[in-house]
C-alpha positions in Angstrom: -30.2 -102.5 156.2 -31.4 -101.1 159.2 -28.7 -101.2 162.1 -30.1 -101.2 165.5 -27.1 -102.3 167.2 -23.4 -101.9 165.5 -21.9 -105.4 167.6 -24.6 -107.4 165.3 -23.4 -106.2 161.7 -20.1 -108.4 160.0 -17.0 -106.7 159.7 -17.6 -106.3 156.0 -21.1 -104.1 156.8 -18.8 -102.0 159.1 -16.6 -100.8 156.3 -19.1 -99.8 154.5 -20.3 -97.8 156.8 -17.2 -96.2 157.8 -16.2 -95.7 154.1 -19.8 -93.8 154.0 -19.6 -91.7 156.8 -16.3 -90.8 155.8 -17.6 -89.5 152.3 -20.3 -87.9 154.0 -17.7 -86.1 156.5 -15.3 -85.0 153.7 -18.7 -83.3 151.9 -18.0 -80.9 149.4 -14.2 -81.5 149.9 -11.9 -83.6 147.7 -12.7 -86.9 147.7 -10.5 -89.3 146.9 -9.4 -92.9 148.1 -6.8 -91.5 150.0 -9.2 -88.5 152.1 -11.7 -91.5 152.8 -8.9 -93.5 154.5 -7.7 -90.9 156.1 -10.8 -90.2 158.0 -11.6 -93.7 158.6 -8.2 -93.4 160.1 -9.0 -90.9 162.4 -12.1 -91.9 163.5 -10.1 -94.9 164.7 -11.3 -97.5 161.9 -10.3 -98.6 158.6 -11.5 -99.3 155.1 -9.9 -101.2 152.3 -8.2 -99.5 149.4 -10.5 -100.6 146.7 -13.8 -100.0 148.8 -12.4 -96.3 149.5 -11.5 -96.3 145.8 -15.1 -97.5 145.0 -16.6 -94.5 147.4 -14.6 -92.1 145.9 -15.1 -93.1 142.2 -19.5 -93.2 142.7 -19.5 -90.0 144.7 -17.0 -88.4 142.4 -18.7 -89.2 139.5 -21.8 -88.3 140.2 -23.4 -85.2 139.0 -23.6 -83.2 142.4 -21.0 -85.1 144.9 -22.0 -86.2 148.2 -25.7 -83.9 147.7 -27.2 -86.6 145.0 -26.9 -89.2 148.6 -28.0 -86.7 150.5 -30.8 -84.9 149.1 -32.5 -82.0 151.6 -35.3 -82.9 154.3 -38.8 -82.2 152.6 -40.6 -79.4 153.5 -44.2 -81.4 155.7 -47.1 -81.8 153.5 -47.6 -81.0 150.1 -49.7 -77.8 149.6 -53.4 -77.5 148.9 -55.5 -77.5 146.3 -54.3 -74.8 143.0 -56.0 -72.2 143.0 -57.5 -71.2 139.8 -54.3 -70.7 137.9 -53.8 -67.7 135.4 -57.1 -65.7 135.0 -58.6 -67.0 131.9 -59.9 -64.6 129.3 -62.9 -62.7 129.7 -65.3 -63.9 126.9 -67.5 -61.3 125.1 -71.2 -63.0 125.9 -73.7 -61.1 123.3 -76.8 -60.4 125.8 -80.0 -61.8 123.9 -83.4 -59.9 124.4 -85.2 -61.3 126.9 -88.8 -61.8 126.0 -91.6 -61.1 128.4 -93.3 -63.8 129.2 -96.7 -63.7 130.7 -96.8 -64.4 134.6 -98.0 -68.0 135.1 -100.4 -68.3 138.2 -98.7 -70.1 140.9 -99.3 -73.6 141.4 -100.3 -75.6 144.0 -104.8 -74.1 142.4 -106.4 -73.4 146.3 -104.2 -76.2 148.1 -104.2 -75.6 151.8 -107.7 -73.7 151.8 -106.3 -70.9 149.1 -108.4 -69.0 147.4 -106.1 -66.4 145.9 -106.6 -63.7 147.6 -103.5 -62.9 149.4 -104.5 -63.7 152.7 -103.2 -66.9 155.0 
């Protein structure tokens, strides 16, 4: 529900707003029915008893309070790309004898005008 003007939601959409901001107002506090009235009192409005009983019940039962509605702003963009993680394990590599191999004339056998003599 996106609200882009409060005098076009019902009066039943209003409550549960207030009741909402109310919770989100009394925080890490103690919420109960009674607290959320009270501050929909205050701010000059007013929610039922069984919605502000509702409000209270979900937030209060939930695992962290008002911070499982409210969870904190993200951080931009995810990160790069990992780097190589934990250095892997140097692995012994056994060195082989190399054997010599004769040199193999280069190819290309007096292309361009060469005759093998070093000069261009």
């Amino acid at each position: 529900m996106a609200i882009t003007n409060l005098s076009e939601i019902t009066d039943a959409q209003k409550e549960e707003l207030v009741a909402s901001l109310a919770c989100l107002v009394i925080g890490e506090g103690e919420l109960t029915s009674e607290s959320v009235q009270a501050v929909a009192t205050a701010s000059g409005n007013s929610v039922s008893d069984s919605l502000a009983a509702l409000f209270a019940t979900v937030v209060g039962n939930s695992k962290d309070g008002m911070k499982t509605f409210t969870p904190p702003p993200g951080g931009g963009g995810g990160g790069g790309g990992g780097g190589g993680g934990a250095a892997a394990a140097e692995e012994v590599v056994e060195e082989e004898e190399e054997e010599e191999e004769a040199e193999a004339p280069a190819g290309g056998g007096g292309l361009f005008g060469d005759d093998g003599d070093g000069d261009y």
